[in-house]
N, C-alpha and C positions, 0 to 999 in steps of 0.2 A: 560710560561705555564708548567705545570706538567703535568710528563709521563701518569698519569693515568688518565687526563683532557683530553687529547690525544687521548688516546688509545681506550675510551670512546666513546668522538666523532667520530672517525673513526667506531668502533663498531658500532654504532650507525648509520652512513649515508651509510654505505658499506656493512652490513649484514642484515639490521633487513626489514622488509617487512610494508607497512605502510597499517593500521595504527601504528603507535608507539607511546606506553603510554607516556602521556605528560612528567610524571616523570620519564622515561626510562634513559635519561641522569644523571638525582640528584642520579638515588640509584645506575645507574653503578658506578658514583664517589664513594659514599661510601660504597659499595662491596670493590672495589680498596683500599679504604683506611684503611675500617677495617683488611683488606688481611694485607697490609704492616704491620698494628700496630701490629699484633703479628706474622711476618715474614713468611706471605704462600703469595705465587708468586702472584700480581694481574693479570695477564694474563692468570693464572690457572683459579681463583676462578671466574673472568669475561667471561671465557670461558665457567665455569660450568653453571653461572646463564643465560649466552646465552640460548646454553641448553637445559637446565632444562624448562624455562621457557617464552628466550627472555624479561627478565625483566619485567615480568608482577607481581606485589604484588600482583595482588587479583588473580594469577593461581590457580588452585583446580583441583588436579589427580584425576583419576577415583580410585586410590589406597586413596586417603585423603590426599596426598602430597600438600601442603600448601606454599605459596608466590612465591615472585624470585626462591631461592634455593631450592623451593620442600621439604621442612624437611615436615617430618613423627611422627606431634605432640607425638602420640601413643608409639614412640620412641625416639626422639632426644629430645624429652621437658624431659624423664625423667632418660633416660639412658645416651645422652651426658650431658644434662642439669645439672645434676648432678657430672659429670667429671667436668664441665667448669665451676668452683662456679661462677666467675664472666667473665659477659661481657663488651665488650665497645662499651659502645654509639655512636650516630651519632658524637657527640663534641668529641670522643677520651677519655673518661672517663669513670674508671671501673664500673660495676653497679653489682647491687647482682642479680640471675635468682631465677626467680619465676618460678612455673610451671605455674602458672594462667595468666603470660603475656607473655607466651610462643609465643602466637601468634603473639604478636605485635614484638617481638624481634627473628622474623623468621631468618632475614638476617643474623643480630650478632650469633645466635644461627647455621645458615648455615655454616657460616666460621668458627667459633669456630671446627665445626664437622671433615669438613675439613682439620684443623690445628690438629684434633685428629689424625686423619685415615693417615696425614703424618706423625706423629712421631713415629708410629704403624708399618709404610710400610718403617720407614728407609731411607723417603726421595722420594720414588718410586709411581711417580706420578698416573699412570698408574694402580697401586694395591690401593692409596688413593682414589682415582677418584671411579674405580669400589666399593669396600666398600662403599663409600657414597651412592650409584647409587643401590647395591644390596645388602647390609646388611652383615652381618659376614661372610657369603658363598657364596663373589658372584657365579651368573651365568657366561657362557660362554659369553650371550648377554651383561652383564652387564660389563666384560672385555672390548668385542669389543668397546660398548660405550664409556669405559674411554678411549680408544688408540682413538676414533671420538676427544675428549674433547680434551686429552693433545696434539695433533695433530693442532685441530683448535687452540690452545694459542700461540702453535712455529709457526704457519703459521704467526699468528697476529706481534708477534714478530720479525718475519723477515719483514714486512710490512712496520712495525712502524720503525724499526729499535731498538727495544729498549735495555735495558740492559740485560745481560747474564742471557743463559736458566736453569740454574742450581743451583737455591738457596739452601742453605740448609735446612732440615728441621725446623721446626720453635722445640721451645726448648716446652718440656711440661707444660700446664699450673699447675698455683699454685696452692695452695689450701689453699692461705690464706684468 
C-alpha cells in the first residue's frame, strides 16, 4: 500500500467528523498525489485541504473560496493560473489551464498555488501556508493558521511514521 493510501485513510478515520463525503478518500489520494508529482510534501498539502475544507469539493467561503483547497477563483484562476501554464490531471498528465475551467480544476490549481508560495518562501512551510491562507500580506491570524496546518502534517507524520519532514522545495514550474 502507498504512503499517501495510508495517510489518507487514517486522515480519514482518525480526524474527520462524519458525515464524511463519500469521495473524501478518492480526492485525499489525489491531493497526495498531485502534491508528490510536482514535489510539495503530501502531508502538507493533505493537511491544508483538511483544513481548508475537510475535503469537501462543493465547500463555498463566505469570502467565495471554492472546493477542497478553498482557491479564490477572483485570484488563483487568474493570478496563479497564469504562473502555472500547465496542470496535472487526475491520471498525472499535464493539461493546459483555462480560466473557464478554473472551477473544475480547483484541486490541481490548489497545489499548483501551493507549490508557488513554496518556491517563494524558500521552502518555509509556515510563510507558504500563510500566503496561501491570506494573500501577499498575510495577517497575524493568517500566520497562526499556517503554524495550525504545518503542525497538524508533523503530527500526522509522526503518527504514520512516515518519510522525512523536510522536503525541498519543489523547483518552479515551467513555462512551457
Amino acid at each position: 500500500m502507498s504512503e499517501i493510501f495510508l495517510l489518507c485513510g487514517y486522515v480519514i478515520a482518525h480526524y474527520t467528523v462524519a458525515p464524511v463525503q463519500e469521495d473524501a478518500l478518492e480526492l485525499c489520494q489525489e491531493i497526495g498525489e498531485l502534491s508528490e508529482s510536482v514535489g510539495v510534501d503530501p502531508y502538507l498539502s493533505i493537511s491544508l485541504a483538511y483544513y481548508e475544507s475537510r475535503f469537501n469539493v462543493d465547500a463555498i467561503s463566505d469570502a467565495g473560496a471554492i472546493g477542497s483547497l478553498q482557491i479564490l477563483p477572483r485570484y488563483h484562476c487568474f493570478e496563479i493560473g497564469h504562473d502555472c501554464h500547465r496542470l496535472i490531471d487526475s491520471n498525472g498528465e499535464y493539461i493546459p489551464l483555462e480560466t473557464d475551467s478554473c472551477y473544475s480544476q480547483s484541486t490541481s490549481l490548489g497545489v499548483c498555488a501551493l507549490s508557488r508560495y513554496l518556491v517563494e518562501s524558500l521552502g518555509d512551510q509556515v510563510v507558504a501556508v500563510a500566503r496561501y491562507h491570506g494573500g501577499r500580506n498575510p495577517s497575524q491570524r493568517s500566520v497562526r493558521y499556517a503554524s495550525t496546518v504545518v503542525r497538524f502534517s508533523e503530527t500526522l507524520r509522526r503518527e504514520i511514521g512516515g518519510a522525512g519532514t523536510n522536503r525541498q522545495a519543489p523547483a518552479p514550474p515551467s513555462k512551457e
